[in-house]
C-alpha positions, -999 to 999 in steps of 0.1 A, spaced: 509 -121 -202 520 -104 -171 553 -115 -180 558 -97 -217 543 -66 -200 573 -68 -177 597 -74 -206 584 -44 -226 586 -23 -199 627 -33 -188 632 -27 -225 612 12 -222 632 17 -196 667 6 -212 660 26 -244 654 59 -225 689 51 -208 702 49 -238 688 77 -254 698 101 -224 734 86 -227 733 95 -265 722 130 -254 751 136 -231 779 117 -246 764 138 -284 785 167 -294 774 198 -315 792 215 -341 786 250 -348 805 267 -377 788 301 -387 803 315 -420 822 350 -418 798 367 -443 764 359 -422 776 379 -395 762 358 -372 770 352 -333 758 319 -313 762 323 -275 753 295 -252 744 302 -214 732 295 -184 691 299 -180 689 326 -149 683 316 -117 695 276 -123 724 261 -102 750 256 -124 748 216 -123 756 210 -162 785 222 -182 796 227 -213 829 206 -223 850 215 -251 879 198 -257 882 183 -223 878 222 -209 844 228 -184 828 254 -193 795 274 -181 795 295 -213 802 293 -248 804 325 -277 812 313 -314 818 340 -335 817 343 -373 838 325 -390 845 301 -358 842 261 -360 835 246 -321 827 213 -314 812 207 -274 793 183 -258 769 186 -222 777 167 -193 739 159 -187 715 147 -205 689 173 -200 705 205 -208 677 224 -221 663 229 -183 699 243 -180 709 266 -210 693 290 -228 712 300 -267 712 337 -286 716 339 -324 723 372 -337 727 383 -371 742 419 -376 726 436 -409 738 466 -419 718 489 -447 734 520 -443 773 512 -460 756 486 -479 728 466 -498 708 447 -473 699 410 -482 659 416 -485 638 387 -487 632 356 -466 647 354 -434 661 319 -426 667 303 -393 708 301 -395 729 282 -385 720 247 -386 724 216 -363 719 236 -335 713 216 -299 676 214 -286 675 245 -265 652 274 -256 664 299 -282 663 333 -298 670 347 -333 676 381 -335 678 403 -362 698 436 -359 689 458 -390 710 494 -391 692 516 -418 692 552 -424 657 572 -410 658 587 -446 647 551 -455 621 526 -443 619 490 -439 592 470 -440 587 433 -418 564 413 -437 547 386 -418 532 348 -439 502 335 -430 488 332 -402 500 363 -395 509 378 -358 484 391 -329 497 414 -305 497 406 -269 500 429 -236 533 427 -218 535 398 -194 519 376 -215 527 342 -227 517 335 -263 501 296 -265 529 278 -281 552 297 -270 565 312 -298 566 350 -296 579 376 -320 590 408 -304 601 442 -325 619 472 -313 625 503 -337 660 520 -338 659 559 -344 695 574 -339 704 562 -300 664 554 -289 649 521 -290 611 520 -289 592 489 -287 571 486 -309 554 456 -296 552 417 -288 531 391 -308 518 359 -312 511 335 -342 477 330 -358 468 370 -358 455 397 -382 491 418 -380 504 414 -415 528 439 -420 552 467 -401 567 496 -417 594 511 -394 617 545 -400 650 535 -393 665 509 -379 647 479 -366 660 448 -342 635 419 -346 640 391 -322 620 356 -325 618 334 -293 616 295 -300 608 265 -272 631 241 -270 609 214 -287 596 241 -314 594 220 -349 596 256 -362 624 259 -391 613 293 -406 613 326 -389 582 333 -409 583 368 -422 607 387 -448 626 421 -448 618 447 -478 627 483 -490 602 508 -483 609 550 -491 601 567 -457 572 561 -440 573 595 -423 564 585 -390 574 564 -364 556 531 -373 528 517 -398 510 485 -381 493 466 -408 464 447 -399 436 422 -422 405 415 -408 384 388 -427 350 382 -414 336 386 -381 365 394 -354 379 417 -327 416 426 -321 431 445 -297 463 467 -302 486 492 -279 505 519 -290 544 519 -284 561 510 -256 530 499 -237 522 501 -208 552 530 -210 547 563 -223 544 568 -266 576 588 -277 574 622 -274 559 645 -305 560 614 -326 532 599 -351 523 562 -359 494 550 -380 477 515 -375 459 504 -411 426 484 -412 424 463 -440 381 452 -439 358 441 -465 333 467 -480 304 442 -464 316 440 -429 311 472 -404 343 479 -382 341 496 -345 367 511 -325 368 510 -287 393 528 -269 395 506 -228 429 522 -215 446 551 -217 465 584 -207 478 617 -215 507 632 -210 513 669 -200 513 688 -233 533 723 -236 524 726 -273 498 707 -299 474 685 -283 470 647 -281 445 634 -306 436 606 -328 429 608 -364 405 591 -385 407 583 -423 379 568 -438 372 561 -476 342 582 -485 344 600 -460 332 641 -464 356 652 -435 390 633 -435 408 637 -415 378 629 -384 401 645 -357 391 627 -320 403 630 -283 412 604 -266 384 604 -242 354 614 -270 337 579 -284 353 564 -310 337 558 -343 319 527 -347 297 508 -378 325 519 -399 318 502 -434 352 492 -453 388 499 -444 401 527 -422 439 540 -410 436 553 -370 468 575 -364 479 589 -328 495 618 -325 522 630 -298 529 662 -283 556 683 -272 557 675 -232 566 697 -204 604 689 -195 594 689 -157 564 667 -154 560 654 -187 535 622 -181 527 593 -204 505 589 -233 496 558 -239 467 538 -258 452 503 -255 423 500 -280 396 472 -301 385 469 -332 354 448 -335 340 439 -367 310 424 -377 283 418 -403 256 446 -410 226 438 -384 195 431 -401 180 459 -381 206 482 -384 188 511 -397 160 505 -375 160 535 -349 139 539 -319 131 574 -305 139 582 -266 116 611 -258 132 626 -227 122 663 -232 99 662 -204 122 646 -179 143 664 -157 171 651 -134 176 619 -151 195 596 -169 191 565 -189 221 538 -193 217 507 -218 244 484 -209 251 447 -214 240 425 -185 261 423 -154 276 461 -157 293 474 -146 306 445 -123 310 424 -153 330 435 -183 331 416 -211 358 397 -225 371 408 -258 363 378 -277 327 377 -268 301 387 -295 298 423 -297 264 445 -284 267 483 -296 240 505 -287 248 537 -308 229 571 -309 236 578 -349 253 556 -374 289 565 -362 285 570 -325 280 536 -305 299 519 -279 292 493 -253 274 517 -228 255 544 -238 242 571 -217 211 594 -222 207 624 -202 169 644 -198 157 672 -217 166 656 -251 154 635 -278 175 606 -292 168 582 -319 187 549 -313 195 515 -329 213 482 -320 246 469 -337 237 436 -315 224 401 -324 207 392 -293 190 420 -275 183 399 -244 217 401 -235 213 445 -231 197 460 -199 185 493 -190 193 511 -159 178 548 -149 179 569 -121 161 603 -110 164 632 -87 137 647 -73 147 675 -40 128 697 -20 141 727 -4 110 747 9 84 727 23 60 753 10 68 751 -27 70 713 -26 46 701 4 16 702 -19 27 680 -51 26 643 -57 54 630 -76 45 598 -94 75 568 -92 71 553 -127 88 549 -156 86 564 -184 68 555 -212 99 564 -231 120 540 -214 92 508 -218 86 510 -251 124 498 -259 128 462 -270 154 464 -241 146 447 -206 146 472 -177 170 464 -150 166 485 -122 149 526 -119 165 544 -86 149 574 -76 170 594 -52 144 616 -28 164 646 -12 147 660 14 160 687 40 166 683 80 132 690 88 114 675 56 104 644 55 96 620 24 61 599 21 53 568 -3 20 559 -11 1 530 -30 -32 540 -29 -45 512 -51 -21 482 -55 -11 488 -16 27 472 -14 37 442 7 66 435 22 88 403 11 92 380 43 104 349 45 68 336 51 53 359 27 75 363 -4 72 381 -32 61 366 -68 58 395 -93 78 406 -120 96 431 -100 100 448 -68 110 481 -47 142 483 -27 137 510 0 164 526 16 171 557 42 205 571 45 220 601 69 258 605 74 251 588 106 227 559 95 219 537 66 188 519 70 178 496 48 139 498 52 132 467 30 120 449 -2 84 455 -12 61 443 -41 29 454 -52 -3 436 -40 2 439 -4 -17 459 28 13 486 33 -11 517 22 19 546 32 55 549 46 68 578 60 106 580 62 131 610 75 163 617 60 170 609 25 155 578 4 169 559 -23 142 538 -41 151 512 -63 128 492 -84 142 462 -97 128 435 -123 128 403 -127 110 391 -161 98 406 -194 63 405 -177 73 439 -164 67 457 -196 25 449 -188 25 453 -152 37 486 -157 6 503 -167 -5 492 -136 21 510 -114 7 537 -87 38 545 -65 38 581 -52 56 600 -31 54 637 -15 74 657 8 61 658 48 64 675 79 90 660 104 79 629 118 96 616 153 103 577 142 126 570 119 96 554 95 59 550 104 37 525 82 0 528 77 -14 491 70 -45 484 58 -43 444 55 -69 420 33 -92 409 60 -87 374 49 -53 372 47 -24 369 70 -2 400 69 31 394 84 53 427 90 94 426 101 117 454 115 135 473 84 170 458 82 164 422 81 183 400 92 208 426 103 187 441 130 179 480 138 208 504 143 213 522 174 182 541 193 166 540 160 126 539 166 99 526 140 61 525 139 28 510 125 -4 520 122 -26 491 117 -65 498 106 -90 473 118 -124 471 96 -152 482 121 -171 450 117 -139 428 125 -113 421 152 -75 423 142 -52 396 159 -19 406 169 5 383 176 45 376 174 69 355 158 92 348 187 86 356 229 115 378 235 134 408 211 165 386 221 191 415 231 206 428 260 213 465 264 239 484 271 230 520 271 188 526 275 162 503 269 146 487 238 106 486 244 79 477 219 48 494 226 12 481 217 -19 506 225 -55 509 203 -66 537 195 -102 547 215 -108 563 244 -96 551 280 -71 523 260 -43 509 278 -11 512 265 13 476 263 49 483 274 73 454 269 109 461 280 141 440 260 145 420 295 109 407 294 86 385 275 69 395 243 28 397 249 8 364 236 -14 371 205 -45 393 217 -74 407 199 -77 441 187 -109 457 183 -98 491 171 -72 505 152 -39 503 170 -2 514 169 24 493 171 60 509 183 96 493 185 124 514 197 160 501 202 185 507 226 225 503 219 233 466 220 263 450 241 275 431 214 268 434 178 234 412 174 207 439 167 168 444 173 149 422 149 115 416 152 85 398 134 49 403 141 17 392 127 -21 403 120 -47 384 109 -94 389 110 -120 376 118 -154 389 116 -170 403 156 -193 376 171 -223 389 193 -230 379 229 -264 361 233 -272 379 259 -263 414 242 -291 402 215 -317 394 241 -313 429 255 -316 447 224 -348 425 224 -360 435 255 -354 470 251 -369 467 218 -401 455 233 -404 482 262 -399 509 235 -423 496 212 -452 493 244 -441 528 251 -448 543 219 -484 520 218 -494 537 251 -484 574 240 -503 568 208 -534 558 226 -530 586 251 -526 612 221 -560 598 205 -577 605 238 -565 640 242 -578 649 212 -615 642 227 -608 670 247 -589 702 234 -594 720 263 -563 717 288 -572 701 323 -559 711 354 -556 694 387 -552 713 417 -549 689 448 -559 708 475 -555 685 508 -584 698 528 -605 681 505 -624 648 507 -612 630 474 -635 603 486 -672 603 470 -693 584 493 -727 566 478 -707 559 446 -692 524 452 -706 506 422 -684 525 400 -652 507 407 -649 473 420 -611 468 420 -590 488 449 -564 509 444 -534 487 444 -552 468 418 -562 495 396 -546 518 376 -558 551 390 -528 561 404 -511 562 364 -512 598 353 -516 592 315 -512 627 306 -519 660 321 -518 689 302 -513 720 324 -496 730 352 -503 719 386 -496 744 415 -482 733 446 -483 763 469 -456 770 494 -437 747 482 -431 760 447 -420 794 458 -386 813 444 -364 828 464 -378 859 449 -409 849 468 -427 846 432 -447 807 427 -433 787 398 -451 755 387 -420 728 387 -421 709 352 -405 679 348 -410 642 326 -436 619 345 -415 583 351 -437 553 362 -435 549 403 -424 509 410 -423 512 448 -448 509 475 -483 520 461 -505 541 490 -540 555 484 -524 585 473 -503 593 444 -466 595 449 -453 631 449 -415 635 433 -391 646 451 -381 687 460 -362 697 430 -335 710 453 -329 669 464 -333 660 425 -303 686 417 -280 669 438 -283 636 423 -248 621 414 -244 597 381 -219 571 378 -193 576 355 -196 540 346 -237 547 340 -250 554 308 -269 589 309 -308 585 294 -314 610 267 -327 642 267 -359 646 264 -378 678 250 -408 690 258 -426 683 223 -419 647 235 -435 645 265 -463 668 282 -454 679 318 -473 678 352 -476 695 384 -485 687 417 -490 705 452 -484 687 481 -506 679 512 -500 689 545 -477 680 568 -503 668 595 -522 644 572 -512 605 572 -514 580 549 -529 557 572 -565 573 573 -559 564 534 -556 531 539 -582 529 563 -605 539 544 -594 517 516 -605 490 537 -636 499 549 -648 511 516 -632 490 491 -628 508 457 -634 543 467 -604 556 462 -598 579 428 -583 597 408 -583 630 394 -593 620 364 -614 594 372 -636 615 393 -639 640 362 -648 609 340 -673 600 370 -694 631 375 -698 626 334 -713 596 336 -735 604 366 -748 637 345 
């Protein structure tokens, strides 16, 4: 087996020597007759070493011309000498001294060798006159200079008017081109690969009367398709003042669109550069356009398009030129479907339905075609609304989902007092989410002077910011941005459902609200975004957060990942629920940067009295997560790096509900308790006083005996171990004497609150103190001060003291020797009633 694979192989390889040997040792005999007019010339391809050569009769030659009438016999001396030569036919036709030989046009001469070759046709013909290139099946598509055609096979044509040459164009098979009417002269040239199996030239020369213009491009569009054309001499500049006219040939049932995608003018001393429309049925032929209005489109049936010249300036006289599509397609089902675009109300805005990926994308010309189009004739690719205008719209498109919608709004303030008082509301339109179009992105551009500053609010659906730990999962988003000719700071991305109540921003703001999924067109009911024009602020953005106390709100540094600019300072405001405690806590333990000039610090202080304010410095360690118990600020201010790795920074806040110390309860208890035998005491001591309305008062005179003697059964218990000493109430004013007296020299009784006495207890009732000692009693800061008390809380007393010689030891003396003698006031009074 291996053996006949060997044998058919050594046999491959003999017949390929042979067949190579055939090729160089074969000669070629060309013989064109004198009344063709034809030339052959054989020479080297450009740019190849000249390693093969023609031999004719035993003479080396590089090149070889046979003129008409001319028999030449010549062989190669390799075997390959297509990759070496390169071989011109052309036939001279002249139509002005003679009849020209219309009809087909035949490849001539034959038996000519296997190389990369051209025909070319040279037609003279008088301008009074017009000829007419007819093309068979499948016809020729035009291509842009520079490019190849697929097999190779291109056809190029040039027209001939006096001593100019214009190129008309170059083409490819399988196209829509069917015909070409020229004025004057033409030179046709065909270009054929080496291995072409082509034997026709495919086309056929006629008599036309004069066409009037420079060219007539004939085109047939069956079914759907889209072709693109160029006018003369492309990308050079259209002749000067001259007129060509490109036919449409389209079935009644089809709609046609023209799309103009490159051109230019040139600099026009008199007429004006236009295009002209002539459509069957039409009540205005010719539709006169400019090159830059939109071209007509859903044009039902055949059309001609003609572009006009001018006459340029001789100095700077430009180029006009014209690259252009026709598109045509079947009627859409909803073609006369429109949808009305209310944007009377709107100001500073406009609306752009694209296809997806504009403009970054643009389609190619052979994909399906989307036309939005604002009447039946207008429509185009793109189409722009502006505000303060209605519009009624429909779709030349089969698949809507492939079109997107992209808006943007102004909205400036130039006096804080005309503007510092209005909420704008960031939503869209109703007008724009009624389309059957998905909404791409809204940008609303806030312009706000030096000393303005721009605030966004949520009040309901709060936004949150999308962190890596916290992402967002809704159907669209907001891109916030600030931008001064200095700094762009991008604050971040945020999406509704979050704790970020408000952010205040200076400088300009560019919000962007982007979507994700059809499931925008409900949320957007839901949408609360405002904004409003502020007083200067000192940070370059503050937040006020106002997180879910059972979530975990995680908050970054605007400019993630790339890190704050340069001495750029930001700021949040963080509300704690009063029956919680917020903890605060960060993602890493250093802002990992070194500074070069100043210092970056993050800052941490609640807000109550007597807080102390955290100060962290770039050089030391971040503070462990700690509990907050009020609202607090959060601050992070940057320095200027020493290399290019910037400030970034994630923090953290979460809650938990406040726990109670025990021993916090069991004082509330206590004091609860002391209160409560308080008020039982005063309401016992109010009953008794209304016994007696008449006010009693105690003057306590020391010369007198308070001693009763003979009256000892009354009381049994002494007076440490009564409660004699407790003055309950008593209602008037007791004098004191001396001791009372002004400075005036009047007496005033001294009124003050009666506090139980919890010292030593003598046999006689404890006297307050002077009120000039009370008055320069000191409280500690640290002390809570008792309340005030009124007088329609508490009844006052008054006392006057005993004399200086008189000791309490005689009291206590006689406490002993007589027991339970000892009384007071009011105990005597209740006495000497019971003894009556």
């Amino acid at each position: 087996m291996a053996a006949g694979r060997a044998l058919a192989a050594l046999l491959a390889a003999l017949l390929v020597a042979a067949a190579q040997l055939l090729q160089r040792e074969a000669s070629f005999t060309i013989s064109p007759r004198t009344a063709d007019n034809i030339t052959v010339m054989i020479k080297l391809r450009p740019g190849v070493s000249p390693s093969c050569q023609i031999r004719v009769k035993n003479v080396i030659r590089f090149e070889l011309k046979i003129k008409p009438g001319e028999n030449v016999t010549f062989t190669f001396t390799c075997s390959t000498p297509e990759k070496h030569f390169i071989m011109e036919i052309q036939k001279n036709i002249d139509c002005v001294s003679g009849p020209c030989p219309f009809g087909d046009v035949h490849l001539y001469p034959p038996g000519l060798p296997r190389l990369n070759r051209t025909f070319i046709w040279d037609v003279k013909a008088s301008t009074k006159a017009g000829l007419e290139l007819k093309f068979s099946t499948p016809w020729l598509r035009q291509i842009e200079p520079g490019e190849t055609c697929p097999d190779f096979v291109s056809y190029n044509i040039n027209s001939c008017i006096d001593m100019a040459t214009v190129n008309i164009g170059t083409f490819c098979r399988n196209g829509s081109v069917s015909r070409v009417k020229l004025l004057g002269g033409v030179v046709m040239s065909l270009h054929l690969p080496w291995d072409s199996p082509l034997t026709t030239s495919g086309f056929n020369i006629a008599n036309r009367a004069s066409i009037k213009r420079l060219c007539i491009i004939e085109s047939i569009l069956k079914g759907e398709s889209s072709i693109t054309l160029m006018s003369p001499n492309y990308p050079l500049g259209f002749p000067e003042d001259e007129l060509m006219t490109w036919q449409f040939v389209v079935p009644s049932n089809m709609r046609a669109s023209v799309f103009f995608h490159n051109y230019s003018l040139s600099n026009c001393e008199r007429k004006e550069e236009r295009v002209e429309y002539y459509i069957p049925g039409s009540l205005s032929n010719p539709e006169v356009f400019k090159l830059s209005d939109s071209q007509p489109a859903n044009i039902a049936g055949s059309f001609n398009l003609s572009l006009q010249g001018c006459d340029q300036d001789a100095q700077n006289p430009g180029i006009l030129r014209l690259l252009f599509q026709v598109v045509v397609q079947h009627p859409q089902i909803d073609e006369n479907v429109t949808h009305l675009v209310d944007l009377s109300k709107e100001w500073n805005m406009t609306v752009t339905i694209h296809l997806e990926g504009w403009p970054k994308h643009v389609p190619l010309m052979s994909e399906p075609i989307c036309l939005i189009c604002k009447d039946p004739r207008t429509c185009d690719r793109v189409l722009t609304l502006v505000s303060g205008a209605v519009y009624k719209i429909s779709f030349l498109c089969k698949d809507l989902s492939r079109l997107r919608i992209t808006a943007e709004k102004g909205i400036s303030c130039v006096d804080l007092r005309w503007c510092q008082r209005k909420i704008y509301s960031l939503s869209v339109p109703k007008a724009i989410t009624q389309l059957p179009i998905q909404l791409h992105k809204f940008i609303w551009k806030l312009l706000a002077p030096d000393l303005i500053n721009v605030e966004i609010t949520s009040p309901s659906l709060k936004l949150q910011q999308h962190v890596p730990e916290q992402r967002c999962n809704t159907s669209y988003s907001y891109s916030i941005a600030s931008a001064t000719p200095e700094t762009e700071l991008n604050v971040g991305v945020f999406c509704p459902g979050g704790s970020i109540e408000k952010i205040q921003m200076r400088n300009n703001i560019t919000i962007s609200l982007k979507t994700f999924s059809k499931g925008f067109l409900s949320e957007s009911n839901y949408q609360d975004l405002k904004m409003s024009f502020v007083p200067h602020i000192k940070d370059e953005c503050i937040f006020t957060v106002s997180p879910d106390p059972k979530a975990k709100v995680y908050l970054q540094t605007p400019n993630w990942p790339y890190g704050l600019p340069p001495y750029v300072s930001i700021s949040w405001y963080i509300l704690v629920p009063s029956k919680q405690v917020a903890r605060l806590g960060f993602s890493k333990d250093r802002m990992g940067i070194a500074c070069e000039t100043g210092r970056a610090y993050v800052n941490i202080k609640e807000e109550t009295l007597g807080a102390e304010e955290t100060v962290c410095r770039e050089d030391e360690l971040l503070p462990e997560p700690r509990n907050m118990y009020h609202n607090f600020w959060v601050n992070v201010s940057n320095c200027k790096p020493v290399d290019k790795t910037q400030l970034t920074l994630q923090f953290w806040v979460t809650f938990a509900d406040k726990q109670i110390d025990l021993g916090v309860i069991l004082a509330v208890v206590a004091g609860a308790g002391v209160l409560a035998a308080i008020g039982l005491t005063v309401c016992c001591v109010k009953k008794k006083k209304k016994k007696n309305q008449n006010p009693m008062v105690g003057v306590y005179n020391p010369n007198v005996n308070t001693q009763v003697p003979g009256k000892q059964g009354l009381f049994t218990k002494g007076r440490k171990n009564n409660e004699s000493h407790v003055y309950a109430v008593i209602d008037d004013a007791m004098v004191y004497g001396h001791l009372l007296k002004e400075s005036n020299g009047s007496v005033a009784p001294e009124v003050d609150v009666y506090r139980p006495f919890d010292g030593p207890i003598g046999s006689l009732p404890p006297s307050p103190p002077p009120l000039s000692f009370r008055k320069d009693i000191k409280h500690s800061s640290n002390a809570e001060e008792p309340p005030a008390l009124t007088d329609t809380d508490h009844d006052t007393y008054t006392f006057a003291h005993q004399k200086s010689g008189q000791s309490e030891d005689n009291g206590d003396t006689n406490e002993k020797n007589n027991g339970d003698m000892s009384m007071s006031l009011l105990e005597n009074k209740e006495q000497d009633g019971l003894v009556e």
